[in-house]
N, C-alpha and C positions, 0 to 999 in steps of 0.2 A: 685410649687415644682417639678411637673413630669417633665416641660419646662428644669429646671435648671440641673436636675438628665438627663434627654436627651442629651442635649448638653456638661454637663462634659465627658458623656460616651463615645458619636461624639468626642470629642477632644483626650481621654485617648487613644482610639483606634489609632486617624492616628497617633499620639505621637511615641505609641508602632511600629507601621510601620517604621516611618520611622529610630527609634531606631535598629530596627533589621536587614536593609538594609545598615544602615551606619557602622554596626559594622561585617556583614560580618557575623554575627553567624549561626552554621547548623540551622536550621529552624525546632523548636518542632514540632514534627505527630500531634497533637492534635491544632498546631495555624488552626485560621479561615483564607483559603485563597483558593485561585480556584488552586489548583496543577497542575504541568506540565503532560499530562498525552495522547496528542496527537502527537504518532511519526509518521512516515512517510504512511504508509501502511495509517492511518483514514485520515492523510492530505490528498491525493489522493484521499480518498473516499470522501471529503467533496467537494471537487472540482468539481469532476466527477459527485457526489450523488446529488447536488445542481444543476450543469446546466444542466445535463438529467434529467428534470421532465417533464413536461410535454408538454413543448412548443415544440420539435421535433413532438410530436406527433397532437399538434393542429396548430403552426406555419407555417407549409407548404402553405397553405392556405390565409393567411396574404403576406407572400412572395411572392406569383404565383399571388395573385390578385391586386398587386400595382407594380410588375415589369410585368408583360402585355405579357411574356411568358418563355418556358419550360427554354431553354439557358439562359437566363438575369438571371432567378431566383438559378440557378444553382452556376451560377456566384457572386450574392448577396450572397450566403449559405458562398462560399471560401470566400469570400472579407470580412464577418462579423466574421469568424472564423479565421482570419490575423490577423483582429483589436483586435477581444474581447485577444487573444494572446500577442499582442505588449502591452494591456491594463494591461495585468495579471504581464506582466515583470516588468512594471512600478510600478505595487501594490506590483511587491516582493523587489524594491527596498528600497521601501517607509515603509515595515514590516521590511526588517532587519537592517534601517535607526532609526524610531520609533520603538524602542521596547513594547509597550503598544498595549494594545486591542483596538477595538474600529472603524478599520476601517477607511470609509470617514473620519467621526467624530473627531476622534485622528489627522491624516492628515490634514485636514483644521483647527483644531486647533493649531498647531506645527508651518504649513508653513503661513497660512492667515491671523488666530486670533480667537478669539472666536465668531463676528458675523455671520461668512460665517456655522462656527461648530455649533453653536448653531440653525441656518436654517435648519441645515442637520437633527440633531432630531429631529425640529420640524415636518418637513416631513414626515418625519420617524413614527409620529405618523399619521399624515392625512391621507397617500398613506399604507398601510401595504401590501406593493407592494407583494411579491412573496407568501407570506402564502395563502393570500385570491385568488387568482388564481390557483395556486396548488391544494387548498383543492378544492375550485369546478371543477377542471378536476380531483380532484379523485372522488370523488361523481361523476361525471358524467361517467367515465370509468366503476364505482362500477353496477351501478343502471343501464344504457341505452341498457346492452343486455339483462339484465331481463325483458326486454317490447320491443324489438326488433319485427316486423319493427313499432312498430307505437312508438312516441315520449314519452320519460321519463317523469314523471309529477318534473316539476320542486321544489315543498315543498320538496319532498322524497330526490334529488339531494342535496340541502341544509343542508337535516337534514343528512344526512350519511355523507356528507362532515363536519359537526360540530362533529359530531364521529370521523371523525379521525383526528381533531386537537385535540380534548379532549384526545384522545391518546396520540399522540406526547406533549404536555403541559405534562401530568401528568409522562409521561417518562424522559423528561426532566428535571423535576422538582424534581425526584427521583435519578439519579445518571449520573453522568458526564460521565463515560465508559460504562454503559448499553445504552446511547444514540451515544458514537461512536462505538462500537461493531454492534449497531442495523445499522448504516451508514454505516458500510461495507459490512454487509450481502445485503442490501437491493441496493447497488453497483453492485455488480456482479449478481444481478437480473436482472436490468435493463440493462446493457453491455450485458447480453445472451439476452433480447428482440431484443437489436439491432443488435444483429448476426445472428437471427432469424428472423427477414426481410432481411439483407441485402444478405445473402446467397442464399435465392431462386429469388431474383431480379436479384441478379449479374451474376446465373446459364441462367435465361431467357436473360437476355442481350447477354451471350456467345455463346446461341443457336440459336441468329440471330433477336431475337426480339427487332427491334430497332425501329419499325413504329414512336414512339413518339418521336423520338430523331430528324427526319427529319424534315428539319425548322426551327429549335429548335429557332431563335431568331426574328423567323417571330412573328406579332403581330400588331393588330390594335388597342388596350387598352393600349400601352405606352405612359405614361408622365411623364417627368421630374420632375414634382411635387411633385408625388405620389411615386417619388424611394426611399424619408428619409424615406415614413414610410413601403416598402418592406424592407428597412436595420433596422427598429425599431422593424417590427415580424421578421429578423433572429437574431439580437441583442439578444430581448426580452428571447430567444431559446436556445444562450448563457450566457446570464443572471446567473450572481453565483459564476461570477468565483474570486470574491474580498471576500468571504465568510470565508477566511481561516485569512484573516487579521483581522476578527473581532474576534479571539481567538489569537493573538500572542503569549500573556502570556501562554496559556496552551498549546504551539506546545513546543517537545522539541528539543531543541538545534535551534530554528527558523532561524540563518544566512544559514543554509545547506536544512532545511528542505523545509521551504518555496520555495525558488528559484526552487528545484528538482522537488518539487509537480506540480508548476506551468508549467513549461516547459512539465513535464508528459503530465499532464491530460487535458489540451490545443492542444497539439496535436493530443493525440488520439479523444478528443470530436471530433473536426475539421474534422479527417479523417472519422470517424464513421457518423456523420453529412450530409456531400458530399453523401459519399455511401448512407445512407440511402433515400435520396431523389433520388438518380439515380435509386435505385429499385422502388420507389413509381410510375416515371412516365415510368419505362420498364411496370408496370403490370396497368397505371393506364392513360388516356384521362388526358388534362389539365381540361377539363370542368367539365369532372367525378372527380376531386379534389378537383375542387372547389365547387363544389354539396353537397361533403360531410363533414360533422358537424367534425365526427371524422375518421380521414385518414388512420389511422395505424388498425382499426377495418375493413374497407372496402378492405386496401389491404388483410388483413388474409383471409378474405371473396373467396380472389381471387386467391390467392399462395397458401395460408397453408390451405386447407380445413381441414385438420386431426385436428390439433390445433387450429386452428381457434376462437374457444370460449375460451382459454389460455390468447390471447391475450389483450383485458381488462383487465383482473388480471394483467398480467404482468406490462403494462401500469398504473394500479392503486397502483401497489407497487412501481413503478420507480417515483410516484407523490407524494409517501408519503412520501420515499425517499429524494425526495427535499424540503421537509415539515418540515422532521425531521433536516433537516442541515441547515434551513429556523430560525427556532426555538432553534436553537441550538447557534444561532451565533448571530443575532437580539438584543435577549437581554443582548449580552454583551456590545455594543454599548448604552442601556440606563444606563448599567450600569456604562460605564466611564464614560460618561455625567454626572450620578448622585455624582459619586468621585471627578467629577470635577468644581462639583458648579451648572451646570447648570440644576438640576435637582433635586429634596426633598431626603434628602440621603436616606429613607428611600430604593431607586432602586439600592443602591449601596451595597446593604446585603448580606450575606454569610447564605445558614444554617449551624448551628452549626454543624451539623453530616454530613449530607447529601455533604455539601462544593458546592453545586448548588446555582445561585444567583437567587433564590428561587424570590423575590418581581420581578422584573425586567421580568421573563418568564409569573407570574401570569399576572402582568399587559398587557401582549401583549394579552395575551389569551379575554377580551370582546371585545378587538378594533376588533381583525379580526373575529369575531361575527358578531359584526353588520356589518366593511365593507361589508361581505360576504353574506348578506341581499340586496345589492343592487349592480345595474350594471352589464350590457354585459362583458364576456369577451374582447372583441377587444377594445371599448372603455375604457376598462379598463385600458389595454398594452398601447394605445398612451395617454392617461391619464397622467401616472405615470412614462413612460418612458423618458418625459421631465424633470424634477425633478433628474430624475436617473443621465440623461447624463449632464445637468448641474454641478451637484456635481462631477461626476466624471470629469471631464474638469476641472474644479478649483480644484479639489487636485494634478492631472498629472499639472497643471499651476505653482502649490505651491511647487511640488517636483520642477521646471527646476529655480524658483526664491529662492528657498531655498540651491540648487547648487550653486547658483552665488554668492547669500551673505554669505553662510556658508563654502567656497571652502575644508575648512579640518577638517567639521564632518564627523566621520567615516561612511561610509560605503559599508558592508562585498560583497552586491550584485550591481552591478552597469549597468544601462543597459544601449546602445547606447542613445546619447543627440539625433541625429535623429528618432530614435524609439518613444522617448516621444514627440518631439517636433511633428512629422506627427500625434498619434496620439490624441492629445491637439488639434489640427487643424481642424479634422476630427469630433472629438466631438462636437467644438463649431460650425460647418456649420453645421450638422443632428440638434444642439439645433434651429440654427439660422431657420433652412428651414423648421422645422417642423411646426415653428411660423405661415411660412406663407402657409403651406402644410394643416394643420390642425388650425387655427387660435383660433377657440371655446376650445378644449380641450386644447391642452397647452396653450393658453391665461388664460385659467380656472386655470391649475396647477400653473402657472408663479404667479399668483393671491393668489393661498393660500401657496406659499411658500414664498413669499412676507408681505404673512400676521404675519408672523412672526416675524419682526423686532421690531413692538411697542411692541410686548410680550416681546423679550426681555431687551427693556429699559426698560419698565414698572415691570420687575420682577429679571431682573439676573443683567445687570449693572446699575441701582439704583432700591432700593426695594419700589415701592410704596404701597407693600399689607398691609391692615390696621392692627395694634398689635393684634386686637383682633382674627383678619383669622389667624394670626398667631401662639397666643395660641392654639387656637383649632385643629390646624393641626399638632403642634407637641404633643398634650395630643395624639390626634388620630394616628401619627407613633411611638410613644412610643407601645404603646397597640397592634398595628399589629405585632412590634416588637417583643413584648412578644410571641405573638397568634402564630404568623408564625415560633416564635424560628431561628431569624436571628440574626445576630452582623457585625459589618463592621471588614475588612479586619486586621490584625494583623501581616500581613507580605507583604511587599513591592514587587510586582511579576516583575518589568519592571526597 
């Protein structure tokens, strides 16, 4: 009876959806649906808020030690901050092409199919790539000047960084504009961090201090090899910047806003970026960068003595920052997945009040838990960076074969066919070289995003799960249904 009473209600709901979309009617205050509610000002902050987290401040170091010196890595900083830019145009093409959420997800679904989409979440759930990195370089920003100079105890690191996901979920989870409001304050924190190195670097540069610059491309540590993965920790740095496509539905007016934000906050990262690494190595030995754990604390150490102890903090809110836009966007991506079959609809819920897709943010919150229990940072970054750049290459693959087949779907934003096409090119040799640059870890990731394909014969295109796992998991989302006070969408956003 609960099975029967479940699935009429599953069906009454998207009924009502697509009733209300086909007939064009204003849209009752009161229907369950994610509202339009993000204009331009939080799109820029989500851009900006997400790729300055915390990789500028632990990245440099990743950079300098696989391009083998001062000049090369300088150079990798510009050449990733081109790409991750050409990359963004392509996602804004692909956002006001796709009007749906969702991201990779939506995109490889539209242009590939559902197998390549359905990989993408599954990933999505193995790798819970940017939260569980974030929070431990906030927990580590938090905790490491409180035990300054000897080593932070690593439990403490973990458990304050489990604090401040449990923050960001539960703010999340509470209201859709308390969570972009919190993205813009926590925006212009981080932008004055970075104005606040790069100003006393830039001051030491003009007053003649350029010892570190001389030579700059000399280097006995260069190899070929080892340059995919110096472009994977400055990638990794820009990392975030597709973040805005996993909200389309709630950006308003997205043919204008998208494109604008992109262009924005791409370019200023990029220049902000550059600078800030020309001050690190005005005030800072290549070898003294690489020494140190965390870069941006050691330069304050040396510039800013006055603020100095500021610095952490600062850095720790710029992590949270990209925690909170991390968290904020993620799970709307399980959420169309779940709208669209490939996932227990129970992730595709509304709350009733709140209008937060309430099941979808809880469920991320134990995975980056536990990820967050295990593994180095750095292995982590080339880890899950394979995974990343594969998926993005096949949806920039999907937009330039979904031009060819489709030549007269609309679309409002259109960016050069060489733009996409170089950097589709560029993706797939960093995927191809990392294979053989790093063979263990992406051989590893290649392996469990692989592992995904009999899950999906075995569950999404034919069901082999027994009637009885059946029953019981829809008596059980009925009940969470109730518990959590969710219902599925009542109006058609896309």
């Amino acid at each position: 009876w609960f099975c029967e009473r479940h699935h009429h209600f599953m069906r009454v709901s998207k009924r009502e959806s697509v009733t209300d979309e086909g007939t064009e009617q204003p849209v009752k205050d009161d229907a369950v649906h994610l509202r339009r509610r993000i204009g331009l000002l939080p799109s820029i902050s989500f851009i900006i808020g997400t790729v300055v987290g915390s990789g500028i401040f632990i990245a440099p170091k990743g950079v300098l030690m696989n391009s083998g010196s001062v000049g090369l890595s300088l150079l990798v900083w510009t050449l990733c901050g081109v790409l991750s830019t050409f990359g963004a145009l392509c996602y804004a093409e692909l956002g006001t092409s796709f009007r749906k959420s969702g991201g990779h997800y939506t995109y490889l679904l539209e242009t590939l199919g559902p197998l390549p989409a359905f990989l993408r979440l599954w990933t999505e759930f193995i790798f819970i790539r940017l939260a569980t990195y974030v929070s431990l370089a906030f927990g580590q920003y938090v905790v490491e000047p409180l035990f300054m100079p000897c080593a932070a105890p690593t439990a403490l690191v973990k458990l304050v960084s489990m604090l401040g996901v449990t923050f960001v979920v539960a703010m999340n989870c509470w209201s859709v504009s308390m969570a972009a409001r919190t993205q813009v304050l926590l925006t212009f924190i981080k932008m004055f961090a970075l104005i606040l190195i790069i100003i006393p670097g830039i001051m030491a540069l003009v007053n003649g201090k350029s010892e570190n610059f001389q030579n700059a491309f000399d280097s006995d540590s260069f190899s070929l090899t080892k340059l995919p993965l110096a472009f994977y920790s400055g990638l990794y740095a820009y990392g975030g910047w597709f973040y805005l496509n996993f909200i389309t539905e709630e950006v308003i007016n997205p043919n204008r806003t998208i494109p604008l934000a992109v262009i924005f906050s791409m370019v200023t990262v990029t220049v902000c970026y550059v600078l800030v690494n020309v001050a690190y190595y005005t005030m800072m030995t290549a070898n003294e960068l690489l020494m140190s754990d965390a870069v941006a604390v050691t330069f304050a150490s040396r510039a800013l003595q006055g603020v100095a102890p500021a610095i952490p903090v600062l850095v720790a809110l710029s992590c949270l920052g990209a925690l909170n836009g991390g968290f904020f966007s993620s799970p709307r991506m399980l959420f169309v997945g779940a709208r669209e079959g490939h996932l227990p609809a129970i992730f595709s819920m509304i709350h009733i009040r709140r209008q937060t897709p309430l099941p979808a943010v809880l469920f991320l919150y134990p995975l980056v838990i536990i990820m967050m229990a295990r593994g180095e940072i750095f292995q982590l970054i080339n880890f899950a960076s394979f995974s990343r750049w594969l998926f993005i290459a096949l949806a920039t693959l999907g937009m330039i074969i979904h031009r060819y087949r489709f030549p007269d779907h609309p679309r409002p934003f259109k960016v050069p066919l060489a733009v996409a096409v170089v950097f589709t090119i560029v993706c797939f040799f960093i995927v191809g070289l990392s294979l053989y640059s790093d063979p263990w870890n992406t051989g590893g990731s290649c392996a469990l995003t692989l592992s995904g394909v009999p899950v999906y014969y075995l569950t999404v295109k034919k069901s082999y799960i027994p009637e009885r796992w059946k029953k019981a998991f829809n008596y059980l989302s009925l009940h969470l249904q109730i518990f959590l006070e969710v219902a599925q969408q009542e109006v058609q956003t896309y």
